[in-house]
C-alpha positions in Angstrom: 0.4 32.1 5.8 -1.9 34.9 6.4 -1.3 36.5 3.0 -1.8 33.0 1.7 -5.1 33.1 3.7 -6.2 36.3 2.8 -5.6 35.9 -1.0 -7.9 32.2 -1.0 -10.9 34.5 0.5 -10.3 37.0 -1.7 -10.4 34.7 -4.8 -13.4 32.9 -3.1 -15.3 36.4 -3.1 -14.9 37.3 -6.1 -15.5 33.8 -7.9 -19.1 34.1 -6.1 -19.9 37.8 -6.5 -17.8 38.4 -9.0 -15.4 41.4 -6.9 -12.7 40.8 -3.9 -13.5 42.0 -0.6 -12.7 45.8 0.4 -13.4 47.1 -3.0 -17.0 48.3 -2.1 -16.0 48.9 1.6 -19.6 47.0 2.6 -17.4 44.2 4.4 -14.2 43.5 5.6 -11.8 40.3 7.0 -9.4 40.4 10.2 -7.0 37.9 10.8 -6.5 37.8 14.5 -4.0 35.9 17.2 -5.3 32.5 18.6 -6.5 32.7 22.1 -5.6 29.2 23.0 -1.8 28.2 22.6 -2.8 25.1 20.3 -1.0 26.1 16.8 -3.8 24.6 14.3 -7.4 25.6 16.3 -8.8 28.3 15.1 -11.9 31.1 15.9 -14.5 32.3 13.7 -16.6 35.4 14.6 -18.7 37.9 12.9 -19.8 41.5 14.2 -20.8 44.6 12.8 -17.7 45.3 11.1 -17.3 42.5 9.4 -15.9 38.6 9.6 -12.8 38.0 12.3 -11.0 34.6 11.7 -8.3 34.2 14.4 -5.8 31.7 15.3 -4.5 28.9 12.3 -4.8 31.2 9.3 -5.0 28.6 6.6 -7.5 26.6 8.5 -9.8 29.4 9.5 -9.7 30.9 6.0 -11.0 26.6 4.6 -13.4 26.6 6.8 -15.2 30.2 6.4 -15.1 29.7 2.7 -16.6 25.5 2.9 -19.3 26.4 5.9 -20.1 30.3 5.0 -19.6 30.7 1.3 -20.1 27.2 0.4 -16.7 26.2 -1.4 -16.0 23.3 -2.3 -12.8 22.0 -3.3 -12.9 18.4 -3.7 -10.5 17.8 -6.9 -8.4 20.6 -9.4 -10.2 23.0 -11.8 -13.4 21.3 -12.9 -14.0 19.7 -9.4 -14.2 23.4 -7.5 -17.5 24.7 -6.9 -18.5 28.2 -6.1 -21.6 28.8 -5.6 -22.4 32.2 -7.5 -24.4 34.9 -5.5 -25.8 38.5 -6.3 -25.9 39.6 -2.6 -24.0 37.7 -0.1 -25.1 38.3 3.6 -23.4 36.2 6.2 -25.6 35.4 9.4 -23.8 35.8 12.6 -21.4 33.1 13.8 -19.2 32.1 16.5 -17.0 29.0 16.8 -14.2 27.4 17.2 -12.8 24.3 15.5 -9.2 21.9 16.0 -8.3 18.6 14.7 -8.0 15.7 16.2 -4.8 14.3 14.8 -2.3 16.3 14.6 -0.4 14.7 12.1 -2.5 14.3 8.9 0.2 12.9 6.5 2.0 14.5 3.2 1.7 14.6 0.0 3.2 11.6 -0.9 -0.3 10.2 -2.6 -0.7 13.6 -4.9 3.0 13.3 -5.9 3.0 9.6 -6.9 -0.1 10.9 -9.1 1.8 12.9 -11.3 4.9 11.7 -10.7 5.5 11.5 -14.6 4.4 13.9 -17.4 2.6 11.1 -18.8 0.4 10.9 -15.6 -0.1 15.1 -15.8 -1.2 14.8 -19.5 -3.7 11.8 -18.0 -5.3 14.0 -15.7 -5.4 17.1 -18.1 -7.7 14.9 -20.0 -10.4 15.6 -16.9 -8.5 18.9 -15.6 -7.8 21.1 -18.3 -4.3 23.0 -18.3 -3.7 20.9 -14.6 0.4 21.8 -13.5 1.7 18.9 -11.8 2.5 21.1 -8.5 -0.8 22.2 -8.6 -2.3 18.2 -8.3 0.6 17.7 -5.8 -0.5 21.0 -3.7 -4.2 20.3 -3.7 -4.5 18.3 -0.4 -4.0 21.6 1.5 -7.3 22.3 0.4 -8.2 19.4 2.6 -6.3 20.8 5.5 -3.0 18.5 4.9 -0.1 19.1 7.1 -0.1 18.9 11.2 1.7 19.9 14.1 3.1 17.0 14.9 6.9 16.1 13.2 7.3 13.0 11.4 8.3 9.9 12.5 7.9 6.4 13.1 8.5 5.2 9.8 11.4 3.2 7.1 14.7 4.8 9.2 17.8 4.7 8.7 17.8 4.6 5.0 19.8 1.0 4.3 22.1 2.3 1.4 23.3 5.6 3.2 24.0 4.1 6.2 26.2 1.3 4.5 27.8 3.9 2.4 28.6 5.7 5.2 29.8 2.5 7.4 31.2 0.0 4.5 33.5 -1.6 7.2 30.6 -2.3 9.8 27.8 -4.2 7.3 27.9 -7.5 9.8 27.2 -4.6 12.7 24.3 -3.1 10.3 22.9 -6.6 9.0 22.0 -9.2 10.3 23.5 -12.4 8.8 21.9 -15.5 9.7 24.0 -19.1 11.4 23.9 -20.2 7.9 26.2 -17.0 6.6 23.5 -15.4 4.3 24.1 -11.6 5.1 20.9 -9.6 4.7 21.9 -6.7 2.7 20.8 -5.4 -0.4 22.8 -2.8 -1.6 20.4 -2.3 -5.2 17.1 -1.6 -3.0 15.1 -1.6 -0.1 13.5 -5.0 0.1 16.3 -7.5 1.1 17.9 -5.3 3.8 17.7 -6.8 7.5 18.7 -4.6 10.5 20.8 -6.5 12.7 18.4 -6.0 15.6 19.9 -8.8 18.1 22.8 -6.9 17.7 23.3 -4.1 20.6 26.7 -3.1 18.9 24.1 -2.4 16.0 21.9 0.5 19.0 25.5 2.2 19.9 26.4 2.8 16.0 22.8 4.8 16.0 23.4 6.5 19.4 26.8 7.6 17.9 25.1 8.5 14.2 22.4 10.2 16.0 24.8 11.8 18.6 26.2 13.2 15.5 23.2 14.5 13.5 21.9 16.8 16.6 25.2 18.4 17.7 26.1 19.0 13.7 22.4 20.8 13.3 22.2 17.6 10.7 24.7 19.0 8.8 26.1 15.1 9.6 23.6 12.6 8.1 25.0 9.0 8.2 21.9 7.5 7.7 19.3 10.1 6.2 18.0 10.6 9.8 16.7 14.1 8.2 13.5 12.6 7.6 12.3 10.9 10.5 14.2 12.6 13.2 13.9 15.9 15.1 13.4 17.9 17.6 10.9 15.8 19.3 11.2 12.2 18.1 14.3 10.1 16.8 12.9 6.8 14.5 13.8 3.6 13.5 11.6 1.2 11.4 12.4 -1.8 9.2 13.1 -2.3 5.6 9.9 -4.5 4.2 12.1 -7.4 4.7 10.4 -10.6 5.9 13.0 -12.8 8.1 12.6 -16.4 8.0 12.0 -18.0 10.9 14.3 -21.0 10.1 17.0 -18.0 9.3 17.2 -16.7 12.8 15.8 -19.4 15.5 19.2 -21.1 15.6 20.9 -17.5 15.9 23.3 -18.1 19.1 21.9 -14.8 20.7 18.2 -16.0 20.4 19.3 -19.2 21.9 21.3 -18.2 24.9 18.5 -16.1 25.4 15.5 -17.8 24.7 14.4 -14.6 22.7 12.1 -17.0 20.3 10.0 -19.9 22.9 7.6 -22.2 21.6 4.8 -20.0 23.1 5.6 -17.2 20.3 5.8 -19.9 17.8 2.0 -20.9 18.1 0.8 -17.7 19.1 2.0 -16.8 15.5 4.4 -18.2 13.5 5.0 -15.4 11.1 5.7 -13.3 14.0 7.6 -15.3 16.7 10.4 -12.4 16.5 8.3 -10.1 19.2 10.9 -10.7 21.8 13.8 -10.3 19.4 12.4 -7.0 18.9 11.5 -6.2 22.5 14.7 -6.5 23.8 16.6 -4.1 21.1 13.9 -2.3 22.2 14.0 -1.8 25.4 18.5 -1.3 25.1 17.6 1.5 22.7 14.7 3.7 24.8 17.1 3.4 27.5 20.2 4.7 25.5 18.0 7.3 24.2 17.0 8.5 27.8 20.5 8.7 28.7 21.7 10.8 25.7 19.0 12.5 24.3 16.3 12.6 27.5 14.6 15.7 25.5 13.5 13.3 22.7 11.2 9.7 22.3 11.8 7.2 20.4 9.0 6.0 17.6 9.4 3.1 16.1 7.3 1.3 13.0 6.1 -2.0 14.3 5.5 -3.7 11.6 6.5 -7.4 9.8 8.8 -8.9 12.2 8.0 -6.8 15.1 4.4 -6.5 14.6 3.4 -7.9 17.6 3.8 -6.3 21.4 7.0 -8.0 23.1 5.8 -10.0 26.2 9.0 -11.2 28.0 9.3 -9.2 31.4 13.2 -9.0 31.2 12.5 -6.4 28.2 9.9 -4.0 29.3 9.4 -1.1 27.0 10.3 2.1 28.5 7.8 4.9 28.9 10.1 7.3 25.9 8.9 4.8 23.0 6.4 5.7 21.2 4.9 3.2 18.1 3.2 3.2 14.9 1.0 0.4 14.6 0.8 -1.1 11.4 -2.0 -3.7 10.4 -2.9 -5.0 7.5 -6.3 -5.3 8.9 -6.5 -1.6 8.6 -8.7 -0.4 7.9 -10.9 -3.5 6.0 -10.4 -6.1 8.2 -12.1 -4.2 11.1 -15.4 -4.8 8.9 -15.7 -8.4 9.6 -15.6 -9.8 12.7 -13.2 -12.1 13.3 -10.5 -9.9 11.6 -11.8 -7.3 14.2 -11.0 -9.4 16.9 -7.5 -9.7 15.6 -6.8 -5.9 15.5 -8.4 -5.5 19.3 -6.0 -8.4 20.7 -3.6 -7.1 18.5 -4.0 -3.3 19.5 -4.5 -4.6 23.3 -1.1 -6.1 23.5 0.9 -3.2 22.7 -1.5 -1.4 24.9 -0.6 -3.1 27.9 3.5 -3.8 26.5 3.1 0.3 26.7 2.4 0.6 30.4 -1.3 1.4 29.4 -0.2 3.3 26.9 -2.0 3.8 23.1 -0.3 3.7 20.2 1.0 6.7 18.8 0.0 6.7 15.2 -1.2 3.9 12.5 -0.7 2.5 9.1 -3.8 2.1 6.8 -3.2 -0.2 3.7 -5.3 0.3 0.6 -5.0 -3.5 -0.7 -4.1 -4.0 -4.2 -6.3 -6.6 -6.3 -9.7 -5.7 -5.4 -10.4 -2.7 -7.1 -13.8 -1.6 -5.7 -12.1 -1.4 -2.5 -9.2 0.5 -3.8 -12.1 3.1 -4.9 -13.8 3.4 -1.6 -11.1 2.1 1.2 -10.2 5.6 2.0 -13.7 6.4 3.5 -12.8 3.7 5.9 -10.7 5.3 7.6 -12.5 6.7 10.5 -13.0 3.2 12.0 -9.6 2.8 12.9 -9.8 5.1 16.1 -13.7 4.3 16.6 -13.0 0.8 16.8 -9.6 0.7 18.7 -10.7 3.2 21.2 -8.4 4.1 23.9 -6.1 1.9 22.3 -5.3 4.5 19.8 -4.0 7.5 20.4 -4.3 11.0 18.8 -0.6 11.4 17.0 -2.6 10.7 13.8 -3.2 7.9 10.8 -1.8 7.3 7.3 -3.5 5.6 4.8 -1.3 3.9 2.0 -2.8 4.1 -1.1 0.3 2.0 -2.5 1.1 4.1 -5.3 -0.8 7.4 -6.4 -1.5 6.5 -10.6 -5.3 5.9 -10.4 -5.9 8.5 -6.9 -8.1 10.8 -9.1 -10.7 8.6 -10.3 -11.3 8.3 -7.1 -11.1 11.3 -5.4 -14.5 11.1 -3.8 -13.2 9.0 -1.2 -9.3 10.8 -0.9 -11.1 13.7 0.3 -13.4 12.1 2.5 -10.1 10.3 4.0 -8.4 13.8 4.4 -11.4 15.2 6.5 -11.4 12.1 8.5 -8.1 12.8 9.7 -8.9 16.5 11.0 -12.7 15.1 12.1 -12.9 11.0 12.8 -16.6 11.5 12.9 -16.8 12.8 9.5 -19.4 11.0 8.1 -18.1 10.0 4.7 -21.3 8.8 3.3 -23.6 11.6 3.6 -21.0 13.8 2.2 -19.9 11.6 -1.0 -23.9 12.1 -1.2 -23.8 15.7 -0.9 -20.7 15.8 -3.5 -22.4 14.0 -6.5 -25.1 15.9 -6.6 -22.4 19.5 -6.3 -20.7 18.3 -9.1 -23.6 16.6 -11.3 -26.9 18.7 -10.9 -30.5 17.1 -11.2 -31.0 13.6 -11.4 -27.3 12.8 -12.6 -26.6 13.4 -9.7 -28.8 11.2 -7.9 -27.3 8.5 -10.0 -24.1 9.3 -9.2 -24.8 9.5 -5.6 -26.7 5.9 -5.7 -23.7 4.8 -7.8 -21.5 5.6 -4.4 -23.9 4.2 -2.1 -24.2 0.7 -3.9 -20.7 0.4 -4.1 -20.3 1.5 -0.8 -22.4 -1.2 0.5 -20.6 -4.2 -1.7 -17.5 -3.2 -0.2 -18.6 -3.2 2.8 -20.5 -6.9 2.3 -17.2 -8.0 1.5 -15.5 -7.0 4.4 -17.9 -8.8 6.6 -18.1 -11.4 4.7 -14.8 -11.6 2.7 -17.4 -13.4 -0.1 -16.6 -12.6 -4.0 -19.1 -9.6 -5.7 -21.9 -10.8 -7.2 -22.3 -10.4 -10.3 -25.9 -8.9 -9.9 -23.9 -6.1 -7.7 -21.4 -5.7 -10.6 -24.6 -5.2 -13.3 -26.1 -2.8 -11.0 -23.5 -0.6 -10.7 -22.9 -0.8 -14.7 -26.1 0.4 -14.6 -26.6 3.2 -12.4 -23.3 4.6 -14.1 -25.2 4.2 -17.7 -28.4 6.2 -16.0 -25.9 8.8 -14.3 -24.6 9.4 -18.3 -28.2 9.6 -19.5 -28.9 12.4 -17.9 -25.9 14.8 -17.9 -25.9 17.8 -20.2 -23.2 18.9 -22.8 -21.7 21.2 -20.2 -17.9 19.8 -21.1 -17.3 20.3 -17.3 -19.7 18.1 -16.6 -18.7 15.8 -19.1 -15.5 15.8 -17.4 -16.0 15.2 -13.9 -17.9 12.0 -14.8 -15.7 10.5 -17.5 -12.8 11.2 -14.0 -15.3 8.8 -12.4 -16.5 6.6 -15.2 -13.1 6.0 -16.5 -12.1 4.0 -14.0 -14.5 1.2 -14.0 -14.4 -0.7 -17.3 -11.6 -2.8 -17.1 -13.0 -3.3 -13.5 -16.2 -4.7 -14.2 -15.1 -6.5 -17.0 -12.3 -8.1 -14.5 -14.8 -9.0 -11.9 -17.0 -10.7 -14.7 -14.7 -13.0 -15.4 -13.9 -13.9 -12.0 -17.6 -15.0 -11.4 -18.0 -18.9 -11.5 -13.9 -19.0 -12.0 -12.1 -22.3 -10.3 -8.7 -22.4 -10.2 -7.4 -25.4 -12.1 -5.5 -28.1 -10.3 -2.7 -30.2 -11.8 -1.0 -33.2 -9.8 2.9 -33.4 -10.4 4.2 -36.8 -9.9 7.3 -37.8 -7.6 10.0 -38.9 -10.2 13.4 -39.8 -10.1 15.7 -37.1 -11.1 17.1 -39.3 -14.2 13.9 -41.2 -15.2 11.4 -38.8 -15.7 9.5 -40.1 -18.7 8.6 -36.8 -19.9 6.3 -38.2 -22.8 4.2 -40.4 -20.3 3.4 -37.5 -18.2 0.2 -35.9 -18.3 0.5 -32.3 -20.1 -0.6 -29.2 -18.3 -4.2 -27.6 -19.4 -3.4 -24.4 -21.0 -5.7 -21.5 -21.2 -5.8 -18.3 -23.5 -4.2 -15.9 -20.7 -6.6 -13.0 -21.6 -9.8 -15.1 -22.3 -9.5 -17.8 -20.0 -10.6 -20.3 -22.7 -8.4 -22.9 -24.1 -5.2 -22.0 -25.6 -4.8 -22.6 -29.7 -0.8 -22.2 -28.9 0.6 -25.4 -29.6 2.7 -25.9 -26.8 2.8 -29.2 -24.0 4.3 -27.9 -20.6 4.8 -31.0 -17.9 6.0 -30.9 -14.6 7.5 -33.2 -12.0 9.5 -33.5 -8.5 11.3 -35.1 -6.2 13.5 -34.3 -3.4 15.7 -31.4 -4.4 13.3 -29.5 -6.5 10.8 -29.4 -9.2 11.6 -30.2 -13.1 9.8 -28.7 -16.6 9.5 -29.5 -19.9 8.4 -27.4 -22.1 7.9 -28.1 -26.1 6.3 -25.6 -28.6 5.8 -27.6 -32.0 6.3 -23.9 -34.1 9.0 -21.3 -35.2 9.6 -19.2 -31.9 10.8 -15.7 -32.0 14.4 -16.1 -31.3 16.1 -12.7 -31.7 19.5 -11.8 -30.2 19.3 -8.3 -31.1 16.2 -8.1 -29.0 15.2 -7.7 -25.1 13.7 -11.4 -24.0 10.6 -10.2 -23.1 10.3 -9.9 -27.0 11.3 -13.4 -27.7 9.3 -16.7 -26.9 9.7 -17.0 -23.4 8.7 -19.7 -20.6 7.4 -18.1 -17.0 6.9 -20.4 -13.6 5.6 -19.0 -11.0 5.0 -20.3 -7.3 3.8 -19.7 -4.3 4.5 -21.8 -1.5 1.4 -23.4 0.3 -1.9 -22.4 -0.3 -1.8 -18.9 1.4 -0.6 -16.6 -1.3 1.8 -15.0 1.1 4.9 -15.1 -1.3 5.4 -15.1 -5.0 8.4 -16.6 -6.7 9.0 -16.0 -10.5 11.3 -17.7 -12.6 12.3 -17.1 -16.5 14.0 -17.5 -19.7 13.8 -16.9 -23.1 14.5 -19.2 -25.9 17.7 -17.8 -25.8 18.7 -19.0 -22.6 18.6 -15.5 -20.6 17.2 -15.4 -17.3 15.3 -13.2 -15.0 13.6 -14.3 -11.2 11.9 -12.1 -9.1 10.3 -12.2 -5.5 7.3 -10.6 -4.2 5.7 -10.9 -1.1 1.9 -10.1 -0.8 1.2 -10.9 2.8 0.4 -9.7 5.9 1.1 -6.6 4.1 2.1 -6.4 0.0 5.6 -5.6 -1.0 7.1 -4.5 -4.1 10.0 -6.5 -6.0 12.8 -8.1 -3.5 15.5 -7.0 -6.1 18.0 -9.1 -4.0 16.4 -12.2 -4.8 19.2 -14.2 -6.9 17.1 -17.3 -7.6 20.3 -19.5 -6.3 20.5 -22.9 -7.9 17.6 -21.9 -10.7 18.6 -23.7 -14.1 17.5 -23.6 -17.5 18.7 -24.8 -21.6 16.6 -24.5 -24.5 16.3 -25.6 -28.0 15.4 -24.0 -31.2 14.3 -26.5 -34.3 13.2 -26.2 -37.6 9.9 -25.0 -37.0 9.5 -26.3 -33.0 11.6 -25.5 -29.8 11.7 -27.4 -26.4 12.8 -26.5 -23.1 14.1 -28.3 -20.0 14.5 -26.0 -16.0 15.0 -26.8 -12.6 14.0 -25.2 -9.3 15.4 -26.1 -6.1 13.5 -26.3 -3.0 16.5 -24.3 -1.3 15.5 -21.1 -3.2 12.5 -21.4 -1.1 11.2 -19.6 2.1 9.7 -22.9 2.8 9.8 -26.7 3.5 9.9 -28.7 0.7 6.5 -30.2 0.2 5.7 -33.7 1.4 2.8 -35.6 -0.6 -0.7 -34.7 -0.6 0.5 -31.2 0.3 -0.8 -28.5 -2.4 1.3 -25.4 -3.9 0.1 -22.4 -5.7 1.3 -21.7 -9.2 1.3 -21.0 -12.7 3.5 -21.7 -16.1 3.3 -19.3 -18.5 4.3 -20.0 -22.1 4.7 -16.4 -23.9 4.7 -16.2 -28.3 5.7 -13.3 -29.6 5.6 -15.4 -33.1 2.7 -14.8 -35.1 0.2 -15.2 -34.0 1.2 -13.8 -30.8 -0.3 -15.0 -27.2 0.1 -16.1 -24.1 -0.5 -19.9 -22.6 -0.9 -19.8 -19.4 -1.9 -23.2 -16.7 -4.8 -19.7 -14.9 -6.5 -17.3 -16.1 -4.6 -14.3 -15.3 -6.4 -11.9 -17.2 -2.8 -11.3 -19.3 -1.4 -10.2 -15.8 0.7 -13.4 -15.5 1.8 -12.6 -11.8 -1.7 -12.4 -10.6 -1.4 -14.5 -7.4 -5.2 -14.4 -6.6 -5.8 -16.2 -10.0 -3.1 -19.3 -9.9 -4.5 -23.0 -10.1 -3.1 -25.0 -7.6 -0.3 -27.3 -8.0 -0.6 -30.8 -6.1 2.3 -32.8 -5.6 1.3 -36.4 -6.1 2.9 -39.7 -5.3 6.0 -41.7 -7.4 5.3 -42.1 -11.2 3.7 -45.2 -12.8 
């Protein structure tokens, strides 16, 4: 690491003064031992003789280059700045610097964002010649990395440790009292740890026993990634479990792992106990067999919130990582923050007055603004928690890497946070525009940052839309910023890295100003009687536009006690190809989601052709991708092809639901989707999806009305 050290000062020298250090013999750079036993502080001191950086290498060589030289490096090739420099002379200084988390997390962001050569020869659009190991390698510019091991995160992996245990899946998974066995060999979503099981805590003690006497050389459950020398993990599998699937559960009854008082202190997460007692049984185990090492766990989903029955106490080797979706947004508005605090509180006090570990930041999807600036947020988490949080360290998800560059103002400004939580984001976005964009581009820029800054932060106190005002303004200072850059082609392409990113954006939050979801009521009929032609067709809109549809198409719906029924009639030649995936033929899309929450999305489809695809997706507390081992049980479909028209009849049980079947009155989320791939080709859809016809946030709202006339 010293060479590495070494080499980055040298290359910093002689980008500013145009010769590496030593050659002239007018300076000269020492790398020293630490005096303090801490293995990432560091000491800077000059003399006489020259510059002496001792302790953490890597990190003393940053921060000399940044605070002496004036480096920057805030994104690859055309986003590093040296500043050049006839004479350097470097005042005298002395200090001493250490970060406050120890565990600032890996690369995982920079690798999703060239993940395919596709997303390198995006980015070599801005970065000319980028390397993909050279995007993936930048955040140890920004002092990535840590002391602290991994852990407290997804462990075991599902599908290794059922490989490895084929004859012990019941031990592994839970299966609920009505024999649905929650394993999902194809993925992660739709994998359940059997966590009332205690048979379930000996086969990890024995895996684990395993894994540290074979040096890991024995990995049963790809343990490599979570456990070590300090900390063995277990976490979840972004599995969501039904509360109807597992209150009847004979060990939650004999029990009383599930009361009435954890149903109404939260619904979604009445399994606290469930957790707390597996627990508890597993600290303890761990004690007794490996009393060198703590156990972190993700608490998350199901086991969000702190256990609170007194038979279960958690013991003093568990350590948690607190995930929230209210992390780091919801801490902007003030009820939210209240929920975080009691939230954060609980486990305090479940911990024997003891802070969480670590936690888990969640960039949020859909809103896009947010997605540009949520990073800089970061630094509230431990401000706002307080002694509630602890110093292990803080990961943001940025769910996916793809667009991570347009927005690398506010990735680095996350990064820095993580070493410095009083890094104060704004003032050095500020600083940053005008680096990168000289004169008064970069004042534009910098006002750019600042006024989006403050409508995301509007938002999360007030969770209201952006105005469309806000949206114009920003437009605008963008369209000033361009104005007044030169031809320099690196200049050109740190603000196209920028600018890029917002067009689709703006026009997206255009159309969502004045937008009202659409509300269709679906009568109560008799499975055999449902007089299709008397029922009232579904408005269809122009998927992309949002204006009405020219497809000639009638979709009508209607229910009654086992499920909800379609038509579907398209009075033209549909494109009906064998040969061809379904997606390319004329296809019919429903999609709910139960209630008026948005919490889960449920898609169902078919072609004209009869083949099928369903999907699952759930979007709340925290969003999910695809539940592969959703199976759409009972889900039924026939179509019809004409001269010159086609109809369609389907069926959807209320069993494939997470949910009640609704009662009157009661309102559903939802959207029909008709798809032509005929010319001319569109897309009828019952919302305005903007041609993304899973976008939950956009659905009209489905009303189930009383019996038919």
């Amino acid at each position: 690491m010293e060479k590495r050290a070494a080499e980055l000062l040298s290359r910093c020298f002689e980008r500013i003064v145009g010769e590496r250090p030593g050659t002239n013999g007018t300076y000269a750079i020492t790398f020293a031992a630490d005096e303090t036993p801490e293995p990432e502080d560091f000491t800077i001191r000059t003399s006489p003789e020259g510059v002496t950086l001792a302790g953490h290498p890597w990190h003393a060589a940053l921060d000399f280059a940044e605070r002496i030289l004036g480096v920057r490096w805030y994104f690859p090739r055309t986003g590093e700045i040296y500043p050049k420099a006839k004479d350097l002379t470097i005042a005298p200084v002395a200090y001493s610097d250490a970060p406050y988390f120890p565990w600032r997390p890996e690369k995982f962001p920079t690798h999703c964002s060239v993940k395919t050569p596709e997303l390198v020869a995006k980015w070599q659009k801005y970065m000319p010649d980028l390397a993909r190991d050279e995007a993936y390698r930048f955040p140890d510019y920004w002092r990535e990395g840590g002391s602290l091991p991994p852990c407290g995160s997804h462990s075991p992996n599902p599908q290794t440790l059922a490989k490895n245990h084929s004859n012990e899946l019941e031990t592994i998974f839970y299966k609920s009292p009505k024999g649905k066995l929650y394993y999902n060999p194809k993925g992660h979503i739709g994998n359940y740890f059997n966590v009332l099981s205690l048979d379930f805590a000996e086969l990890l003690i024995r895996d684990w026993k395993d894994f540290y006497a074979s040096k890991g050389k024995i990995d049963r459950g790809n343990y490599k990634n979570f456990c070590n020398d300090t900390y063995v993990s277990f976490g979840c599998c972004d599995t969501k479990m039904p509360l109807s699937d597992v209150i009847d559960d004979p060990t939650v009854k004999e029990l009383g792992l599930i009361t009435q008082a954890d149903i109404d202190r939260d619904a979604n997460h009445a399994m606290r106990n469930v957790y707390g007692r597996f627990y508890n049984y597993l600290g303890r185990r761990i004690k007794e067999e490996f009393p060198d090492k703590k156990l972190c766990v993700l608490v998350y989903y199901d086991s969000a919130l702190a256990p609170s029955d007194p038979r279960y106490p958690i013991p003093e080797n568990v350590e948690i990582n607190l995930c929230s979706g209210n992390f780091p947004y919801g801490l902007g508005n003030a009820k939210k923050r209240e929920e975080a605090l009691r939230h954060s509180r609980e486990w305090y006090e479940a911990l024997g007055g003891r802070p969480a570990l670590k936690a888990w930041l969640y960039a949020g999807a859909s809103d896009k603004l947010r997605r540009a600036v949520g990073p800089e947020f970061a630094g509230d988490v431990p401000k706002v928690l307080g002694k509630y949080m602890g110093r292990g360290g803080i990961f943001y998800d940025y769910t996916g890497g793809e667009e991570l560059w347009h927005y690398f103002y506010s990735v680095y400004c996350c990064w820095r946070i993580q070493w410095n939580p009083e890094f104060d984001p704004d003032a050095a976005v500020d600083e940053m525009m005008r680096d990168l964009f000289p004169g008064e581009a970069g004042e534009w820029m910098a006002k750019f940052h600042r006024d989006l800054k403050r409508a995301v932060r509007t938002r999360n106190e007030t969770g209201s839309q952006y105005p469309l005002a806000v949206i114009d303004e920003l437009e605008r200072d963008l369209a000033e910023a361009k104005a007044r850059l030169s031809d320099d082609p690196i200049l050109r392409a740190r603000y196209t890295l920028i600018a890029d990113y917002w067009p689709a954006v703006f026009e997206t939050q255009r159309k969502l100003v004045g937008y009202e979801s659409p509300v269709y009521e679906m009568h109560l009929c008799p499975k055999d009687d449902k007089g299709w032609d008397g029922l009232k067709a579904m408005k269809m809109l122009d998927a992309r536009t949002g204006e009405a549809s020219k497809l000639p198409v009638a979709v009508r719906l209607a229910w009654d006690e086992k499920g909800v029924y379609g038509r579907v009639r398209g009075d033209y030649a549909p494109a009906a190809d064998p040969t061809k995936d379904m997606w390319a033929n004329d296809s019919v899309e429903i999609f709910f989601s139960p209630g008026t929450g948005k919490e889960v999305m449920y898609q169902f489809a078919f072609d004209v052709l009869g083949r099928t695809y369903v999907g699952k997706q759930r979007f709340l507390p925290i969003i999910q991708p695809r539940d592969s081992s959703f199976k759409g049980d009972g889900f039924t479909h026939r179509a019809h092809v004409g001269d010159g028209a086609w109809d369609a009849e389907f069926f959807v049980p209320w069993s494939v639901f997470e949910a009640k079947p609704p009662k009157v009155g009661e309102k559903w989320n939802a959207n029909v989707v008709v798809n032509r791939h005929s010319e001319p080709a569109e897309s009828a859809s019952t919302s305005f999806t903007m041609s993304n016809n899973g976008n939950l946030r956009m659905f009209g709202l489905l009303k189930f009305g009383g019996k038919c006339d």
